[in-house]
DSSP file (Angstrom, degrees, kcal/mol; ACC not computed):
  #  RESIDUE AA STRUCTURE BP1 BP2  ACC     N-H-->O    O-->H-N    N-H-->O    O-->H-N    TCO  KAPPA ALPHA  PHI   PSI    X-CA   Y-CA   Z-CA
    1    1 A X     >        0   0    0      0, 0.0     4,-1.1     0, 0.0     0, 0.0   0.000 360.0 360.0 360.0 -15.6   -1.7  -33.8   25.1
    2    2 A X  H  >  +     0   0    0      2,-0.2     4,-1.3     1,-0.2     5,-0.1   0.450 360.0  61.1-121.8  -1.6    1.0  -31.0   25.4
    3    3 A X  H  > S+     0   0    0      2,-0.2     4,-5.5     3,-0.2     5,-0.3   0.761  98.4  49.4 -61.6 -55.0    2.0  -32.1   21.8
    4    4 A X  H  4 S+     0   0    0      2,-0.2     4,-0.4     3,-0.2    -2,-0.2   0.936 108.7  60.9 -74.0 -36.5   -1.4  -31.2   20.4
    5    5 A X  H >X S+     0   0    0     -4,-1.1     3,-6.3     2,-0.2     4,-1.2   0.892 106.6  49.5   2.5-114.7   -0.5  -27.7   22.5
    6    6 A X  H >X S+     0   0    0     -4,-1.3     4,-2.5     1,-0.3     3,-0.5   0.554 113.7  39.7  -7.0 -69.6    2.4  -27.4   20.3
    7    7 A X  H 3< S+     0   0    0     -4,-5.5    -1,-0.3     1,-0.3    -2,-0.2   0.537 103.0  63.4 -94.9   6.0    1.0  -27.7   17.5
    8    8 A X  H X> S+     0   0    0     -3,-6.3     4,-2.1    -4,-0.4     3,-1.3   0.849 107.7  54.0 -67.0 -49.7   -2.0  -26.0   18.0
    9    9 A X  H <X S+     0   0    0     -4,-1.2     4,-2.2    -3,-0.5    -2,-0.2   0.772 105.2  43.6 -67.2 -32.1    0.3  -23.1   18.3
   10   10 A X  H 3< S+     0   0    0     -4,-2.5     4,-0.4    -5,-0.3    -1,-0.3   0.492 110.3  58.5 -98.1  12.9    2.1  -23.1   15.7
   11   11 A X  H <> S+     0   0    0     -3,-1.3     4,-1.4    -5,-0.2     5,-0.2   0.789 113.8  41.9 -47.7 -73.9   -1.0  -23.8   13.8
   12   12 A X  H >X S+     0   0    0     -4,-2.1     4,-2.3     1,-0.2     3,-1.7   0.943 111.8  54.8 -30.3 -86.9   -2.2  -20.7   15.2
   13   13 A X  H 3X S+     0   0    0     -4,-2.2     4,-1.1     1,-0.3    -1,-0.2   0.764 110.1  42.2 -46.2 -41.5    1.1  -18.7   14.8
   14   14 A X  H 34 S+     0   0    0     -4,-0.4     4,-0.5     2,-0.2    -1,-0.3   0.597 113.5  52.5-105.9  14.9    1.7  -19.2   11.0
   15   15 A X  H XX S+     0   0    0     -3,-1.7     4,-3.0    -4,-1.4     3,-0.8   0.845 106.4  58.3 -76.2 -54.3   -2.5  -18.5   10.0
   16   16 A X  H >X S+     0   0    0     -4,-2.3     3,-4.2     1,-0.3     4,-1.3   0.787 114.4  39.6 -29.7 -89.9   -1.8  -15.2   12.3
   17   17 A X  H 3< S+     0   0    0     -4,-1.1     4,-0.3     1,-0.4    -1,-0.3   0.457 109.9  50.4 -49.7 -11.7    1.0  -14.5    9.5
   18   18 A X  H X> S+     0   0    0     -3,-0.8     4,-1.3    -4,-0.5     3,-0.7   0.710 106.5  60.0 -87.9 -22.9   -0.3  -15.4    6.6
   19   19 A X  H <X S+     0   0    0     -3,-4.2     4,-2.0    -4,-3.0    -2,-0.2   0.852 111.3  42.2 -68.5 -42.1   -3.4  -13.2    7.5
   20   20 A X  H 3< S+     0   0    0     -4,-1.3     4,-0.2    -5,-0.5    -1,-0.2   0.505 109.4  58.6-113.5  26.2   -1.3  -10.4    7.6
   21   21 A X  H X> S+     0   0    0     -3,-0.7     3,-2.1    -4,-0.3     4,-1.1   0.901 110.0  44.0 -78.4 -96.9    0.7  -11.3    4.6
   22   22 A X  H 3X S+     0   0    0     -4,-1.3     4,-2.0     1,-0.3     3,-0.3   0.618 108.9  61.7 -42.6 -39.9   -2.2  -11.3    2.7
   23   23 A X  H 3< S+     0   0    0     -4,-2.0    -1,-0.3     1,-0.2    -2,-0.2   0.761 110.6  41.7 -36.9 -50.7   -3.4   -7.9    4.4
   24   24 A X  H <4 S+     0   0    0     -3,-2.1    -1,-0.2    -4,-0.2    -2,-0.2   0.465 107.5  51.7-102.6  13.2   -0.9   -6.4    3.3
   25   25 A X  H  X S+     0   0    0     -4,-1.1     4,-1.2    -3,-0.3    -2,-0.2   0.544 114.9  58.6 -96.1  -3.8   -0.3   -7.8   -0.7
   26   26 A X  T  < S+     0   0    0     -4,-2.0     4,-0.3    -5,-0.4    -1,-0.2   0.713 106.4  38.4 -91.0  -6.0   -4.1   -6.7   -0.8
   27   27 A X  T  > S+     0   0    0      3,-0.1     4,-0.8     2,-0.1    28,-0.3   0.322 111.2  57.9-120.4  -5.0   -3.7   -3.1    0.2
   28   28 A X  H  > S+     0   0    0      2,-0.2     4,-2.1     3,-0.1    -2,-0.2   0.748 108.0  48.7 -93.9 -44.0   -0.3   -3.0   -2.0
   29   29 A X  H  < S+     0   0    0     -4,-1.2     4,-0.4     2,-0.2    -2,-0.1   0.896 111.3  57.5 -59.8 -40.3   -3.2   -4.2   -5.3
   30   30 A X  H >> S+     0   0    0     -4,-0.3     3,-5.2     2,-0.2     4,-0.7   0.824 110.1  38.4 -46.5-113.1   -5.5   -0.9   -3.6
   31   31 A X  H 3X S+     0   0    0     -4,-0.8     4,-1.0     1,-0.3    -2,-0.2   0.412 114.8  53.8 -20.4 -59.7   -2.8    1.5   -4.2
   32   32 A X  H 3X S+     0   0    0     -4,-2.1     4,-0.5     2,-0.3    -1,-0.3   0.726 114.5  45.2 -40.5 -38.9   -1.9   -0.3   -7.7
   33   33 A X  H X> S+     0   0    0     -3,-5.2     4,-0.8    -4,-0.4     3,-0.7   0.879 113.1  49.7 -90.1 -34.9   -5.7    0.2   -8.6
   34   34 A X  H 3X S+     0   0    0     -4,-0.7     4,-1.5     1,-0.3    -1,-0.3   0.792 109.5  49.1 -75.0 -20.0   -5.9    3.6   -7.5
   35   35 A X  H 3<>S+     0   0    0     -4,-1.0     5,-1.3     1,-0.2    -1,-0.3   0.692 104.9  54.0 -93.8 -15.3   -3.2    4.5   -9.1
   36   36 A X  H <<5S+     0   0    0     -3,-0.7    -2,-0.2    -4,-0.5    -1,-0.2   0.397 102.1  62.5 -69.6 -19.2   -4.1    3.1  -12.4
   37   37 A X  H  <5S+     0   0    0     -4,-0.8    -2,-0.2     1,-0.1    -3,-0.1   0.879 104.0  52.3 -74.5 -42.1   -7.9    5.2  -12.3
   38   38 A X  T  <5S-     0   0    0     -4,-1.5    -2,-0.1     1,-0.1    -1,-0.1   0.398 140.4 -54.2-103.7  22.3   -5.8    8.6  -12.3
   39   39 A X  T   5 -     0   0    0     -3,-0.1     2,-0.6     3,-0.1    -3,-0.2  -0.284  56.5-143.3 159.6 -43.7   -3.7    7.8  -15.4
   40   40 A X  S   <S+     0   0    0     -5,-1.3    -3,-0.1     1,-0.2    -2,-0.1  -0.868  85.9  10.8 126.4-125.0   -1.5    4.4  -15.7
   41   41 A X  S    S+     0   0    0     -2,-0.6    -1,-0.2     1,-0.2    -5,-0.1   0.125 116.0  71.6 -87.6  33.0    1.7    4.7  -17.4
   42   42 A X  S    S+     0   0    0     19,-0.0    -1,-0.2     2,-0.0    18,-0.2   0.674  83.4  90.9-102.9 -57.5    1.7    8.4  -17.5
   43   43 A X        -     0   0    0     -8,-0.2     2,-0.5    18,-0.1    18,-0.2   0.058  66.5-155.6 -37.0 106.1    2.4    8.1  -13.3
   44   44 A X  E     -A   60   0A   0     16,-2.5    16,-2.4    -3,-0.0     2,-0.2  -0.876  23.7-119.7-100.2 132.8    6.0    8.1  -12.7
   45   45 A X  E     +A   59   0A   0     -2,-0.5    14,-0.2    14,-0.2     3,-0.1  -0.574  33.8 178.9 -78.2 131.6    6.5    6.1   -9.2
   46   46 A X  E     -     0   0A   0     12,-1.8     2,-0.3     1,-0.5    -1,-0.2   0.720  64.8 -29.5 -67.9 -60.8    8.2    8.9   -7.0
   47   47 A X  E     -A   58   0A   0     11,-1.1    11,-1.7     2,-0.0    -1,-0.5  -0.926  48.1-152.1-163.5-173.2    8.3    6.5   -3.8
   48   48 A X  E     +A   57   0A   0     -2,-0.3     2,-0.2     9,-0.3     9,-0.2  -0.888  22.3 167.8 169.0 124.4    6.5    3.7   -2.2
   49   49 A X  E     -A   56   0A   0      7,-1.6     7,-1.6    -2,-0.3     2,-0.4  -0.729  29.0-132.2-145.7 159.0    6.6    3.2    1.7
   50   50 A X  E     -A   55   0A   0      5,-0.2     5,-0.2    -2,-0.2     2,-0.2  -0.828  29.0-173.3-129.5 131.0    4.4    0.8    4.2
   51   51 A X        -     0   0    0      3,-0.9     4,-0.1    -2,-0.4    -2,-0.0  -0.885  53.7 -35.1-109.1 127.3    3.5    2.7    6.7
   52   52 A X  S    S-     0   0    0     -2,-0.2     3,-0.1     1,-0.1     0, 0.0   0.934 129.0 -39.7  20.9  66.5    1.6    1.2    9.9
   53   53 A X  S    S+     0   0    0      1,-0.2     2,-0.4   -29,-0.0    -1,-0.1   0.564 119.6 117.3  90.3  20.1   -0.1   -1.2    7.8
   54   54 A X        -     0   0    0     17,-0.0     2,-1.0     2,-0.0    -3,-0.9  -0.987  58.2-141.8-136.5 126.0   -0.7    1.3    4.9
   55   55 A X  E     -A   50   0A   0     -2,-0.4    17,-0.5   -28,-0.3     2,-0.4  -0.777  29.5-169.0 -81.6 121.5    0.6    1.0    1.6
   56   56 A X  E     -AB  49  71A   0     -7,-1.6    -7,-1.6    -2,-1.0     2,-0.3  -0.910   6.5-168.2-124.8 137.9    1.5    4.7    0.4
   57   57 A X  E     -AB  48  70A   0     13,-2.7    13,-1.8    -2,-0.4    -9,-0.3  -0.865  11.2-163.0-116.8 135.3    2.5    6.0   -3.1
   58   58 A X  E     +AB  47  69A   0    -11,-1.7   -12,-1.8    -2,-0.3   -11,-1.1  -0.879  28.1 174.9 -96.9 110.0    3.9    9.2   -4.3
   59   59 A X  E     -AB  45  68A   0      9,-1.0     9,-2.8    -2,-0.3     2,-0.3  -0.707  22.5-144.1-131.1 165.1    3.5    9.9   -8.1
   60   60 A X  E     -AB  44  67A   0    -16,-2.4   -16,-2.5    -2,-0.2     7,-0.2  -0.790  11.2-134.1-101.7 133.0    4.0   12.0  -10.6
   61   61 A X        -     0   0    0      5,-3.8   -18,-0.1     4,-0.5   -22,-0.0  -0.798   9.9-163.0 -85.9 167.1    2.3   13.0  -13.9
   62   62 A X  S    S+     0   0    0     -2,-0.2    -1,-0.2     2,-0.1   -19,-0.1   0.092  79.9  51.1-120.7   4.1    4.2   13.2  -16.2
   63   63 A X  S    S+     0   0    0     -3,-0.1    -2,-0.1     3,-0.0   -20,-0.0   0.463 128.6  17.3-112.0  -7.4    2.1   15.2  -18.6
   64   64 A X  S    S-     0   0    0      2,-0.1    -2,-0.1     0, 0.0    -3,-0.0   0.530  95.9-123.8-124.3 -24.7    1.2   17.9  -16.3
   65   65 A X        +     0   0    0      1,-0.2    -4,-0.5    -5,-0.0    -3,-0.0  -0.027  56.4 146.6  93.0 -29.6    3.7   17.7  -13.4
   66   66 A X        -     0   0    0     -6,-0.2    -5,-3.8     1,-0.1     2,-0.3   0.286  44.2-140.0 -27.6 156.1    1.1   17.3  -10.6
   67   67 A X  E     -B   60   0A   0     11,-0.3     2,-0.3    -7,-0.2    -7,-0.2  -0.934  18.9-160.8-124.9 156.0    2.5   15.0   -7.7
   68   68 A X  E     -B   59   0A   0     -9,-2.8    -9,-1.0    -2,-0.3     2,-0.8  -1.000  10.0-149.9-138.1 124.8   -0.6   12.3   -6.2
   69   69 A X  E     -BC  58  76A   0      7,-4.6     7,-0.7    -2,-0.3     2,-0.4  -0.880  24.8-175.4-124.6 131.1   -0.3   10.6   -2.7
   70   70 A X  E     +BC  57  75A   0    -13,-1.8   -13,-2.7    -2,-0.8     2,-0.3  -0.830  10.1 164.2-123.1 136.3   -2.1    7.6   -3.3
   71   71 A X  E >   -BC  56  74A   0      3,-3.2     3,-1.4    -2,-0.4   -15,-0.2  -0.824  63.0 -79.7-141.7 168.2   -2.9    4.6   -0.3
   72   72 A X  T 3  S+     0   0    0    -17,-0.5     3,-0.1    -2,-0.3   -16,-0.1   0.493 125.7  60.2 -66.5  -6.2   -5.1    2.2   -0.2
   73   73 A X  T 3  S-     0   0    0      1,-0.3     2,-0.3   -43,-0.1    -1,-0.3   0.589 113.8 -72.2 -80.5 -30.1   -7.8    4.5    0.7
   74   74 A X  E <   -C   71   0A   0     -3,-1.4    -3,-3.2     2,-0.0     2,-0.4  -0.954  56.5 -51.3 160.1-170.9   -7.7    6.6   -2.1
   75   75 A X  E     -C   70   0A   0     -2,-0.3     2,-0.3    -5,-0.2    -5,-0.2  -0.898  41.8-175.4-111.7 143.2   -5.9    9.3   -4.2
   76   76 A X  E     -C   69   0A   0     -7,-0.7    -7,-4.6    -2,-0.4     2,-1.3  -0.978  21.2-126.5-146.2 106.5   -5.0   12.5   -2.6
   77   77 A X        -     0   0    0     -2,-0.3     2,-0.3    -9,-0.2    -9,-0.2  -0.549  10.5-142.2 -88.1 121.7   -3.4   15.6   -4.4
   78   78 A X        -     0   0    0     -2,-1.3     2,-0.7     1,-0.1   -11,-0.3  -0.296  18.5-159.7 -75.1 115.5   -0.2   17.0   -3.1
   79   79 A X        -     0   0    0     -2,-0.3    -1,-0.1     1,-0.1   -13,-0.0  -0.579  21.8-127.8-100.6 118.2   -0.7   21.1   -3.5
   80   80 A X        -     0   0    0     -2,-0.7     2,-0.6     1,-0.1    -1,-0.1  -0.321  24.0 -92.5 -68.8 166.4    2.9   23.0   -3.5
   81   81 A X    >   -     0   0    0      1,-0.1     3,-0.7     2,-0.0    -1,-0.1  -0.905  37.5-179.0 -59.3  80.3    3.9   25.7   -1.5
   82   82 A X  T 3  S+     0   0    0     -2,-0.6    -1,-0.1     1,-0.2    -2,-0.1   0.355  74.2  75.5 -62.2 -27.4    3.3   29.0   -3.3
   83   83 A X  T 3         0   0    0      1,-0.3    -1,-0.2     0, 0.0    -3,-0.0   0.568 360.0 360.0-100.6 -20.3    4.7   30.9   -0.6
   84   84 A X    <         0   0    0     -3,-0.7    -1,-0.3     0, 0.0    -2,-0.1   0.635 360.0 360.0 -85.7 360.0    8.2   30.0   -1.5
């Protein structure tokens, strides 16, 4: 009995991680697609971060200069500072 324990648990334990392996190569493919709607190979990758459970992108055009911060949620345009 305390066998089938065990190994319930570590049943258990590596589904946990593979769930949130996959969770996060699926939110890394988001970011990939969004960033492929707002131009492709024109996007030059600035940087690329996981943060708490969010894949996040900064790019570049490279035919206009705009910067894009792009997540699995969407695309988001980064507006300079004028002020400086």
């Amino acid at each position: 009995m305390k066998k089938i324990g065990i190994i319930f648990v570590i049943l258990v334990l590596v589904g946990l991680f593979s769930l949130s392996f996959c969770a996060g190569a699926n939110m890394l493919k988001d970011a990939h697609n969004n960033r492929q709607a707002i131009g492709g190979e024109r996007m030059k990758l600035i940087s690329y971060q996981e943060i708490k459970d969010r894949a996040v992108m900064v790019v570049k055009d490279t035919k206009n200069g705009h910067e894009y911060l792009i997540t699995d949620s969407g695309i988001f345009p980064i507006i300079p500072d004028e002020s400086k």
